[in-house]
Every structure is written in C-alpha cells, then in structure tokens.
Steps between C-alpha positions, in 0.01 A plus 500: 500500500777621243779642715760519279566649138772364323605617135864435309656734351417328150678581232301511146692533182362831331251603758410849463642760704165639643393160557810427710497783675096483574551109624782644798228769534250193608756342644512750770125582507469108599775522755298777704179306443693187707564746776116627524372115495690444766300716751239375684223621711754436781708779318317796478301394841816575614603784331118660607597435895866617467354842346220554796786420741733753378147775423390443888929586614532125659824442400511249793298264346650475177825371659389200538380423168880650330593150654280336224598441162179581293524827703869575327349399179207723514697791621736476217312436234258822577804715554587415148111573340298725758593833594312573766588176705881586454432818653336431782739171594795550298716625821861441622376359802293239319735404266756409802283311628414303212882430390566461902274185494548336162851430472359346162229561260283303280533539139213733425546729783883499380362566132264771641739684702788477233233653232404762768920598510507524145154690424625751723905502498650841600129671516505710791140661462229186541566494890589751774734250643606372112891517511543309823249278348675404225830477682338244702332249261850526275668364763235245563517364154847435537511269781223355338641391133784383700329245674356329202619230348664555162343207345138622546293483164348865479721650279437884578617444861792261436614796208459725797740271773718508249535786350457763857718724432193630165238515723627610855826681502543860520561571155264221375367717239813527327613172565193380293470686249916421449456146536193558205762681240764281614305174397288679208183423626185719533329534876206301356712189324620473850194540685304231287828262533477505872125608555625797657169771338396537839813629568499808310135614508629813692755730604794231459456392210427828344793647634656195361406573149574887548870394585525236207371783257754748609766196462374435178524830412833552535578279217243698249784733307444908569181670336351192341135414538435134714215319665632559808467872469087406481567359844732731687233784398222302710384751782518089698832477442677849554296575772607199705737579809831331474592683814346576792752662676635739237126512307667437185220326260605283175426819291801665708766255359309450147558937468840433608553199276369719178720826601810295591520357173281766222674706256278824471712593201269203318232642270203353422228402673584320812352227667738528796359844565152433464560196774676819735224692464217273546645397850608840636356781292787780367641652819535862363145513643382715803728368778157441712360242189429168670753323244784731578514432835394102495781461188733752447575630877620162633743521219684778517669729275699273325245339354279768465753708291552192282155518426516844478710458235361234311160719497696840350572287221117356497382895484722524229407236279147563505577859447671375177229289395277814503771733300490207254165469467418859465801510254341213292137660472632828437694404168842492328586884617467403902627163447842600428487716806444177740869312486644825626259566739537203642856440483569792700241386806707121459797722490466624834426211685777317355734746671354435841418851560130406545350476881140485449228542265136574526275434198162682413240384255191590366233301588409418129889409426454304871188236318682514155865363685288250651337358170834504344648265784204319551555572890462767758778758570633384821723779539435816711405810284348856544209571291496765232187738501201481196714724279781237508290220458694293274887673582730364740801696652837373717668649783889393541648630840872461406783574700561831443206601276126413438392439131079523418409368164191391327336388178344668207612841501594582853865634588819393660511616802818560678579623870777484726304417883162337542230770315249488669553268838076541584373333218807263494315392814187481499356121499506308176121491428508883497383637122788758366446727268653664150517822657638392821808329303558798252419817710464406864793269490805766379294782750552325796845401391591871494348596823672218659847580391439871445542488139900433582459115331433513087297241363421402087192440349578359114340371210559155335650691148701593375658115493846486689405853613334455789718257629805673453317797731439267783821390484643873473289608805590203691882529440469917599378373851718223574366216413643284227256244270604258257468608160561140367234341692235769390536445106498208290888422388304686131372803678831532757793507189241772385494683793827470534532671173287799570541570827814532750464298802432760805801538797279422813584738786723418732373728744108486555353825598470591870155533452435122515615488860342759630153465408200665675152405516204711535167425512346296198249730288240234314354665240119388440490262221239553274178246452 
C-alpha cells in the first residue's frame, strides 16, 4: 500500500504560472488523499461505536477507549470534517480527558487537531462551549510543538516549532501577516515552501490575508486604484472578526484606514470611496439601516463626520456633472452659464461653511449618471417625482444658512434656518416633489418662524447679478461669504468693478434667537 506522497518543490525554468500554481493545487489534493488511505475498517468501526456510545448517553464507556490512540485519531480527525460528530462529542469535559491522558500525540492526530485550531481560530459560533474550546486546544498545541524535536523532516510542523509566536500568540494574526510584509512574501509562497495549505483553509489564514491586505494597503498612495482594493471589498474578508471582545470586523479598521488618510477635497471618480461604500453603505441612511448600525455606530462620530464630509463633496460633484451635462446639451447660451454656477457651489464648500448635503435626482438623470460612470450610484439620494425625471437638485445645510439649488431652470434658493425640517426628514427613499421644493418648502418656512426670518428665491441671470444678491442678503443678516472663492479670479476683478462689497452686520437680528415653532402645514402636492 502507498502511504506516503512525496513531491519537491521542483523548480522548471519558464513554467507557466497557471501550471505552477495548479501543480501546488495537486500537491495538496494528494496530501489529503494520504490522510484518507490511511483509514481502515478499524477506523470508522471505531468512529461508528464511539457515535452510538455518545447517542445512547454512556459516557462511561467511552473512557476507556480515550486511553487508545486510534480513538484520539478518530476523534480529531471528525472534529475537523463532520459537523454533527463535533457537536455531539466536542465537549470541555472530553477534551480534558483526552489531553489528561496523552501527554503526547501522534503525528496525524497532532496534524488533525492543529488544522481543527486553525479552521476555526477566534470563531465563537460553531459550539455552545466554543471559546473555552479553543482556549484549551491552543494551549495544547503549545506543549505539544515544544516537545518535538527540531530536526524532524515535516517541514509545516518544524516551520511551526519554530516560528510559535505566528501561529499561537495572542496577536498571531498580526504577527503573521508582519512577518509576510517584512520578508516580501505572499501567504501562499510561504505555505507551498513549508506545506503549510492546510494551515490556512479557514478562519486563520483568512484573517491572515485580511491583515496582510490592510498592511499592504498602507503602502498604496491616497485615492489610487490597486489590486488590493478587489480584495479588501470581499464580503470574506471585511466581514471577518478581528475582535471578539470589542466586535470590531476587518471592515472596521479598512473604513478607518480609508478616512484616516482620504482627501475629500479630491475630484474625480474615486476608487477609495467606492471600496467605503461597498463595505459599509453611506451612513446618512435611516439610523435603523442594518449597515448603519453594523458599520458606522461602532465608529463613532469622528469618523462618521469625516465621512460625512467626504460625501457633501460626493453630492456635489455629481450635482456638477449634471449642471454640465445639461449645460452641454442645451448649447453655447447655457454653457456659459455653468463655470459660474458651479464656482459658486465649489465656492462655498471651500469656505467650510458647509455641514451637510442631501442630493435629489430624477430617476431618468439616476440610469443616465450610471451609464456615464459605468457603475451604480453608491451614494444616498432622494428621488425626484415623474415631472423631474431627468433634474437633480442639492440641499447645503450651512452654518448659519441653508442654500437649495438645482439644474435646468430651477432657482437659488436661499434661507436663513432649516425650511422645511419634515421633509428634511423623512427617509431617503421618499419621492419629493417640484411643488413641495418651490411652494411647500418657503410656506412652512414662514409658519415656522412666523414670517420674522426672510428668505431669496433668484434666478441664474443676470451674470454676476445674482451672486452679488446672495451675497448682499447674506451680509444684511450677519453672515459673511467669500466673494473670492465664489468667482473665477476673471469674474471676481469684474465684480469687483461693478459692485461694492456688502458690510456684513455686526449685530444679527434678535429674531434668530428667539425663534418659535408652530405646527408644520404640508400642503398637498399635486400628482
């Protein structure tokens, strides 16, 4: 009878890469076929009698047979492949006894139980009893690499005696995936070097990989596209735990890793933010949305108002992409309109006035943005009824004022509180319509400050016009905006020119402070 499998890592000048990487693939697939020709009738006679012992409760009886080597083997090697029998025998109280009376074990129940550690590292939910479990057979595995001899010829467990500190320390993760970056060497090279596969066939080694991506990543400059984006977006990878105790998954510290080191300022389309997204959804989502509270909660609100702001400017550049567009099909006349337009939204951000945004599109606009980036908006937006089909509108909540504007020929809209707090609110997939942001929207913002507050509704013309107003009304309430960031340095000297620069009050009126809120009238928008 073959019992043993034995294949060099041969080396073949300008072997193909698939063909290397399929010969480990056999390599492996042999290595478990060794195992399974090593079990005899013997074998699963016993494993048939240990299960009707442990179905029938006579725990008494299989004492005896723990004493027994073939029983260790058969134990182990079924609480690595058979779910059921791990259930009903994988127990605390067994397992003491088994360690209790094998001070050493052979090499495939050593190989069986190691696998077993590693399939199921730092998995909590495949046994009632799982954590203690675990505890247990680490500690195990440690006395038992160090009582082998160094000079043994399997090569997976003499990398293993050696090397401890990557497989069964508390921060063994980390320590392997370092030692990986620190030699620069991939978790395979090093598997098929020391025939460790087995070894990361579960929740080790994928946590393994998981940490050596977010290494990796570190070194991949801000905002640029890599491989290892592909990988870190895996639902496999992010959703692995990296700790129990504080439930933080890799996805936590890949969200942190992006928002630590992302310039939202960037424009352009953004691979970093389509990685953010993909894991944990945009939090400005209902509060109760599975993602928000599995992603963004255990956070907290530093990150969450760096993404925040990163997605203001995300609202805003897709807003722009729509002014341009409609500026481009419209001809020469609109086109000229567009730098300004836009300038004076980029304007506003740039002097940090901005808080949030909230961005509404038409559902015709929503499958033409899509074509044009060849993806899916992954941003949060409110939909825009039938007769805005193809329009999109943007909501800044600034500091001390809210600004509404929108494409093709729809005002500027300025107030000085939140307009209209109800629809403001309402969830995200809620349809909003025309009349509810031109007539329902200044309404309720008079019957919630009694008419005391002002607000501006404007048209885009005449040029520098309309900009100089919003400036002018701004300035007569307090509030003080950049001319210089709103204009191109052309269109500033000429407002400059044509127009004195407003004083902005020094003394805001009382009114502001002593606001009153009544009941919110809705009017009924029309279908």
């Amino acid at each position: 009878m073959i019992n043993k499998f034995d294949f060099p890592n041969a080396t073949i000048d300008h072997w193909p890469d698939t063909w290397e990487e399929n010969w480990h693939i056999l390599q492996y697939s042999l290595m478990k076929t060794q195992k399974k020709m090593g079990k005899s009738d013997l074998f699963f006679q016993r494993a048939n009698l240990i299960k009707i012992i442990l179905q029938k409760g006579e725990f008494s009886r299989l004492q005896p047979l723990l004493r027994d080597r073939l029983t260790v083997r058969v134990m182990t090697e079924l609480w690595l492949h058979d779910d059921a029998f791990r259930k009903l025998t994988l127990k605390v109280r067994i397992l003491k006894l088994v360690f209790m009376r094998h001070a050493k074990l052979t090499r495939i129940s050593l190989l069986n139980l190691s696998e077993f550690y590693f399939k199921f590292y730092k998995d909590q939910k495949y046994l009632a009893e799982a954590k203690e479990i675990n505890f247990m057979v680490q500690e195990f595995l440690v006395e038992q690499y160090q009582k082998i001899n160094l000079n043994t010829q399997d090569k997976a467990i003499k990398f293993i005696c050696e090397h401890q500190e990557l497989f069964f320390s508390k921060d063994a993760v980390e320590n392997f995936a370092n030692f990986l970056v620190k030699h620069k060497i991939s978790l395979s090279e090093i598997c098929q070097v020391h025939d460790l596969e087995w070894v990361i066939q579960g929740n080790f080694g994928a946590l393994i990989l998981a940490r050596y991506y977010l290494e990796k990543f570190l070194e991949v400059p801000a905002h640029q596209a890599h491989p290892i984006l592909n990988e870190l977006s895996k639902k496999e990878c992010y959703q692995l735990v990296l700790d129990e105790k504080t439930h933080t998954l890799v996805g936590h510290e890949i969200i942190k890793n992006i928002l630590d080191r992302a310039d939202p300022t960037i424009w352009g389309d953004d691979p970093w933010l389509s990685t953010l997204l993909t894991i944990a959804g945009d939090p400005r989502a209902n509060e109760e949305d599975k993602h928000r509270r599995t992603w963004w909660n255990p956070l907290g609100n530093y990150y969450l108002n760096k993404a925040y702001a990163w997605l203001c400017y995300e609202d805003l550049q897709i807003f722009i992409k729509v002014l341009a567009t409609y500026s481009e099909q419209q001809g020469a006349d609109l086109a000229r309109l567009f730098p300004a337009r836009s300038q004076f939204l980029i304007g506003i951000f740039a002097s940090g006035k901005v808080r949030n945004t909230r961005l509404f599109l038409g559902r015709k606009l929503q499958v033409q943005l899509e074509k044009m980036l060849g993806h899916k908006l992954e941003i949060a937006f409110t939909p825009l009824t039938e007769e805005m089909q193809d329009q999109a509108v943007i909501y800044l909540k600034c500091n001390e004022f809210c600004l509404i504007e929108g494409s093709h020929s729809f005002r500027v809209w300025l107030y000085l509180d939140e307009p209209y707090p109800e629809l403001l609110e309402r969830p995200l997939e809620q349809e909003v319509s025309y009349q509810e942001l031109t007539q329902s929207m200044p309404h309720n913002y008079e019957e919630i400050y009694k008419r005391q507050l002002p607000y501006k509704a404007l048209t885009h013309h005449p040029h520098l016009v309309w900009q100089a107003k919003i400036i002018s009304f701004l300035a007569e309430n307090g509030i003080e905006l950049q001319p210089e960031l709103l204009f191109c340095e052309q269109d500033y000297q000429a407002y400059l020119q044509k127009f004195v620069v407003p004083k902005v009050a020094t003394k805001k009126p009382s009114y502001r402070a002593k606001r009153q809120v009544s009941p919110v009238r809705t009017l009924r928008p029309r279908r």
